[in-house]
C-alpha positions in Angstrom: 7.5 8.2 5.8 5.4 11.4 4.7 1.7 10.9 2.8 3.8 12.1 -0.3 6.4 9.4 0.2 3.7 7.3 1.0 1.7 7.7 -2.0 4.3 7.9 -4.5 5.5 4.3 -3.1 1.6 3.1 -3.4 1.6 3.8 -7.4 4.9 2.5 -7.6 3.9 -1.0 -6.0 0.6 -0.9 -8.0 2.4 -0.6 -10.8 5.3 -3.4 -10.1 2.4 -5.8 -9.3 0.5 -5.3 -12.8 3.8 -6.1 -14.3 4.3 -9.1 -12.5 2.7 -12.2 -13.3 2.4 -13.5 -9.8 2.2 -9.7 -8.0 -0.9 -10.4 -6.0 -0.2 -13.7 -4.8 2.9 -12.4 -3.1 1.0 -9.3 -1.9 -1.2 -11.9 -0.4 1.0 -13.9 1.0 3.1 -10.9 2.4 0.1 -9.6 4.4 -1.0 -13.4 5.7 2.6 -14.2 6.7 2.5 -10.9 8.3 -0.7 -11.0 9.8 0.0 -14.6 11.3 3.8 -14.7 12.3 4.0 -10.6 13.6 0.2 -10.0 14.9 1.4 -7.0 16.4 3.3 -5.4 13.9 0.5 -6.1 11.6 -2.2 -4.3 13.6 0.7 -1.4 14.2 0.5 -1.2 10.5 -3.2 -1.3 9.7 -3.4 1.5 12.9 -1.0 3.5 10.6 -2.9 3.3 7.9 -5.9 4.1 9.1 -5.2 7.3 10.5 -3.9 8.4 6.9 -6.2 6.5 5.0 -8.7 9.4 4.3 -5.3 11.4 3.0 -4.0 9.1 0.7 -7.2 8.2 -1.0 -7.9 12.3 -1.7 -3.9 12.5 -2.7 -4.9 10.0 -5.2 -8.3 11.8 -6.8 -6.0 14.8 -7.7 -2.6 12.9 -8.4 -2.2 13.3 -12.3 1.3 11.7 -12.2 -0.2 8.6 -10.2 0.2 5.8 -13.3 -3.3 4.1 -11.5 -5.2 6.8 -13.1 
């Protein structure tokens, strides 16, 4: 996935979970299931993350179409 695919999927997530009543307990649960069932996968993803962390977060600032802002 590219940083713009990436950050396009970010806002719509955002958005999906402040329209559902019980978004952030399953994005919780998600990342602890995750986290303890597929330890490896979820360090893979964290690693991913970090090394595009910095570019998503600027993508963000300057995003007019992202709904977070």
């Amino acid at each position: 996935m590219n940083l713009k695919e990436v950050i396009k999927n970010i806002a719509l997530t955002d958005q999906a979970l402040r329209n559902d009543s019980l978004g952030s307990e399953f994005q919780s649960y998600t990342v602890m299931w995750v986290k303890t069932n597929m330890p490896e996968v979820y360090k893979e993803l964290q690693s991913n993350f970090d090394h595009i962390r910095p570019e998503v977060y600027a993508a963000q600032q300057f995003d007019p179409t992202d709904p977070r802002f």
